[in-house]
SEFI-363558 format. One record per residue (C-alpha): residue number from 0; residue in one letter; x, y, z. Coordinates in steps of 0.25 Angstrom, whole numbers, m for minus. Layout:
! residues N
- k r xx yy zz
- NUM A X Y Z;
...
//
This chain:
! residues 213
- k r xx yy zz
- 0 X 276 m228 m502;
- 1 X 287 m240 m501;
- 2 X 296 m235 m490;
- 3 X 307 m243 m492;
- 4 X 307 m238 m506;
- 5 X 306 m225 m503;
- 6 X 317 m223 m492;
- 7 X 325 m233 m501;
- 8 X 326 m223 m513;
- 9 X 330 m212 m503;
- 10 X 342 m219 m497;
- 11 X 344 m210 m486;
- 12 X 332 m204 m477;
- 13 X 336 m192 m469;
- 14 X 331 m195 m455;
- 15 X 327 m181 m450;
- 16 X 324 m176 m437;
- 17 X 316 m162 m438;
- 18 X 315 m153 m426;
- 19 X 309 m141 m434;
- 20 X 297 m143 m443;
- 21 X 304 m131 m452;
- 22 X 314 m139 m456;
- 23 X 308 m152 m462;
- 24 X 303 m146 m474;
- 25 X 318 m140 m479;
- 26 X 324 m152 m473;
- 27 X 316 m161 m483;
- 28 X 318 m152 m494;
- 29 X 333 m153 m491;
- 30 X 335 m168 m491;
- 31 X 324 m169 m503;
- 32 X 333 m160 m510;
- 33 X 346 m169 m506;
- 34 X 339 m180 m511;
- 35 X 335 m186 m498;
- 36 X 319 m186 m500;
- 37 X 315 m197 m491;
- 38 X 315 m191 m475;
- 39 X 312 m196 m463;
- 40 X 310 m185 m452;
- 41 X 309 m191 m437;
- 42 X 299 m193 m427;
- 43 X 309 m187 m416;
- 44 X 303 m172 m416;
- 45 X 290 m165 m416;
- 46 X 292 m158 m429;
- 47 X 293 m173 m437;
- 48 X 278 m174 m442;
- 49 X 278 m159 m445;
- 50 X 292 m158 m453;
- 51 X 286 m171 m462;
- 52 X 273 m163 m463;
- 53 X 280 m152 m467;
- 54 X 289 m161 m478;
- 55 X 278 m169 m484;
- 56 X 272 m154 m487;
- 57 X 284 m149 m491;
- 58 X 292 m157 m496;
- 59 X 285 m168 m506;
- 60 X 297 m175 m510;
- 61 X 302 m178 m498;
- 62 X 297 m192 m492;
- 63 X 297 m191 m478;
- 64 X 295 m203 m468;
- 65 X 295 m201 m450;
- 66 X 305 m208 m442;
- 67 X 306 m212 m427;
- 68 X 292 m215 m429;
- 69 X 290 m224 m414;
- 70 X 275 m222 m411;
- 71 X 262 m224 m419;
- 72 X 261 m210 m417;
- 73 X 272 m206 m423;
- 74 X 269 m215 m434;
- 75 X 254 m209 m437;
- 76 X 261 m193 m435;
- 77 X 272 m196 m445;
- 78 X 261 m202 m453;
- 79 X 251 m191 m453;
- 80 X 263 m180 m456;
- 81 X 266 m187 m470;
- 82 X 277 m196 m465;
- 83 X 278 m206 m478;
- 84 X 287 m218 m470;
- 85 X 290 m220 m455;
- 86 X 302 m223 m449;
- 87 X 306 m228 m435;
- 88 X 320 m232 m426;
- 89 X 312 m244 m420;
- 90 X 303 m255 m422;
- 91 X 291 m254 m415;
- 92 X 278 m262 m421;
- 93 X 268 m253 m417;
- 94 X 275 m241 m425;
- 95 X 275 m250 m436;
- 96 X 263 m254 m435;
- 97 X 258 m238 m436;
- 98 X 265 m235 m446;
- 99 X 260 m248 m454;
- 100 X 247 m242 m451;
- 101 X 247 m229 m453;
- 102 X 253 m234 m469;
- 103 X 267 m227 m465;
- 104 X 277 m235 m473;
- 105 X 288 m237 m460;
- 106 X 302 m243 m457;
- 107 X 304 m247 m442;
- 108 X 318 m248 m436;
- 109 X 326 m259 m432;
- 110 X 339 m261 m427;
- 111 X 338 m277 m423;
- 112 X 334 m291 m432;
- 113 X 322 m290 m422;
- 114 X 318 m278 m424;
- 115 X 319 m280 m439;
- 116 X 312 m292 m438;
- 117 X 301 m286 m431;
- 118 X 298 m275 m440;
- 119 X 298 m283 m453;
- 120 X 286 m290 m446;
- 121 X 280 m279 m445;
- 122 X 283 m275 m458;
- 123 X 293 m267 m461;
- 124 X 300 m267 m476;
- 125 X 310 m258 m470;
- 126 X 317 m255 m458;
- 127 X 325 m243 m451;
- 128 X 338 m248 m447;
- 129 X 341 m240 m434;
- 130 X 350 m235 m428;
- 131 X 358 m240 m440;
- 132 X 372 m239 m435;
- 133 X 370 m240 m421;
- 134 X 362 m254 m424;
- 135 X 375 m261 m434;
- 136 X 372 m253 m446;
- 137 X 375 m260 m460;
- 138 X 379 m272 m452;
- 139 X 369 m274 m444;
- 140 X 358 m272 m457;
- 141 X 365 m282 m465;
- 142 X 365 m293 m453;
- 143 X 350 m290 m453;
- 144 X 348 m293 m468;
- 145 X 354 m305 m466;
- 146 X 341 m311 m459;
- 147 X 332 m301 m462;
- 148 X 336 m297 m479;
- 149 X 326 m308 m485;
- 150 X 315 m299 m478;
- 151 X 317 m288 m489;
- 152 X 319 m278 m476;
- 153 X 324 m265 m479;
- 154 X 332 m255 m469;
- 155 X 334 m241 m468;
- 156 X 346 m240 m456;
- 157 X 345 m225 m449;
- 158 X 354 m220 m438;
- 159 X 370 m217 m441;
- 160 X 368 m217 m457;
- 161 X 378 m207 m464;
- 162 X 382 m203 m476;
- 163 X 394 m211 m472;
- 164 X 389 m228 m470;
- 165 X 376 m224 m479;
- 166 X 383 m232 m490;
- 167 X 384 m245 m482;
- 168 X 370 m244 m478;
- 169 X 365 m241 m493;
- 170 X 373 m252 m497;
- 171 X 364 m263 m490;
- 172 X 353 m266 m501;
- 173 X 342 m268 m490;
- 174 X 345 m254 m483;
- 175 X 335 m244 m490;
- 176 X 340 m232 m486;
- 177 X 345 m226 m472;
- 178 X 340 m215 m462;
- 179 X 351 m203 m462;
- 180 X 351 m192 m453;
- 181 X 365 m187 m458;
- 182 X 357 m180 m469;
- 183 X 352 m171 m460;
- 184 X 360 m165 m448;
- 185 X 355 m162 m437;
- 186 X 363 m148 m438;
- 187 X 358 m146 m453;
- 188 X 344 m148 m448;
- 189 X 344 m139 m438;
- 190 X 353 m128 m445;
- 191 X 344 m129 m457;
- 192 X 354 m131 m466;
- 193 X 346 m140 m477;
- 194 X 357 m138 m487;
- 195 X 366 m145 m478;
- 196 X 356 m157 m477;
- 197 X 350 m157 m492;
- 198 X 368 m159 m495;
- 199 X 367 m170 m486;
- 200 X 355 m176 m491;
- 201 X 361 m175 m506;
- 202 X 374 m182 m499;
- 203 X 364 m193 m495;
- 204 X 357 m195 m507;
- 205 X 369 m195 m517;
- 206 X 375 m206 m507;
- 207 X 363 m214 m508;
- 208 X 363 m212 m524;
- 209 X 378 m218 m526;
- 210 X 374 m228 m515;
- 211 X 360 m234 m523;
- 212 X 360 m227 m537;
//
C-alpha cells in the first residue's frame, strides 16, 4: 500500500483516541458510513491494539493506521494487531527505523526544517506536520516548501484542524490530507452517540469533495 496515496484519497483522517474496546468497532462503521474510511486510532490507551483488532475483523472497509507510535515496541504491537500505516508526533530515527523494518508504510512528525530534513534522510515521502497550528500552520508549511518542494515531500498537518481553516490547508497542492479530531468528540465518543459522529464525518467528506473533486 502507497501511503501517501491512500491517506491522500481520504482528505481527512479522524484521529481517534478509544478508551473502550467496545466502541471501535461502531465507531469505524460510523465514519466509514460518513465517508471517512481511512482511520488512525492512537497509541495513548491500552485498548488501541485491541480496538484495530476489533476493526480490521469487523470492519474491512475501513483502513486503519496507529498513531503516537514513539517506541519500536509500539511500532511491532500496532503491527501485529493489523495496523496498515503508522503515524507518530515526533521524529525519532530508531522508531523509523522499526517501522521500515517491520514493512509499516509510516509518516514521522515534524515541526522544524531540522526535523524535516532529518526524516527525509531517513526516508520519509511523507510527513505529519504537528502540532499544526501551534507550530505556524499554513505559513509555516509553505515557508518550508520554499527550500524543501523540489523534494517531492508530502504533509499531513495534525493538531488544531477544523472544519473551519480545512480549506486553507487542502488548498496547498503538497498537503495530502490532515489529521482531524473534530470528527469525533470526545462527548460523542463517550455518549456513544455514533449518529452525531457519522453526520460529522459526512460534513467532512463532502468539504473535502467541493475542496479536490
Amino acid at each position: 500500500m502507497e501511503i501517501v496515496e491512500t491517506l491522500g484519497k481520504a482528505g481527512v483522517i479522524p484521529v481517534i483516541v478509544i478508551d473502550r474496546e467496545a466502541d471501535a468497532v461502531p465507531l469505524a462503521r460510523a465514519l466509514v458510513a460518513g465517508g471517512l474510511p481511512v482511520l488512525e486510532v492512537t497509541f495513548r490507551t491500552e485498548a488501541a491494539a485491541s480496538a484495530i483488532a476489533a476493526i480490521r475483523r469487523e470492519v474491512p472497509e475501513a483502513v486503519v493506521g496507529a498513531g503516537t507510535l514513539l517506541t519500536p515496541k509500539m511500532v511491532a504491537d500496532a503491527k501485529a494487531a493489523g495496523a496498515v500505516f503508522g503515524v507518530a508526533p515526533g521524529f525519532d530515527p530508531v522508531v523509523v527505523e522499526a517501522a521500515k523494518a517491520s514493512g509499516l508504510p509510516f509518516c514521522p512528525g515534524i515541526a522544524t526544517a531540522s526535523e524535516l530534513s532529518q526524516a527525509l534522510t531517513a526516508g520519509a515521502k511523507m510527513v505529519k506536520f504537528f502540532p499544526a497550528e501551534a507550530a505556524g500552520g499554513v505559513k509555516m508549511i509553505k515557508n518550508l516548501l520554499g527550500a524543501f518542494r523540489f523534494t517531492g515531500v508530502k504533509f499531513m498537518p495534525t493538531g488544531g484542524i477544523s472544519a473551519e481553516n480545512l480549506p486553507t490547508y487542502l488548498a496547498v497542492p503538497e498537503i495530502v490530507c490532515c489529521g482531524g479530531t473534530w470528527v469525533v468528540p470526545k462527548d460523542a465518543l463517550k455518549a456513544g452517540d455514533f449518529d452525531r459522529i457519522r453526520a460529522l464525518a459526512a460534513e467532512a467528506a463532502a468539504l473535502v469533495k467541493d475542496l479536490r473533486p
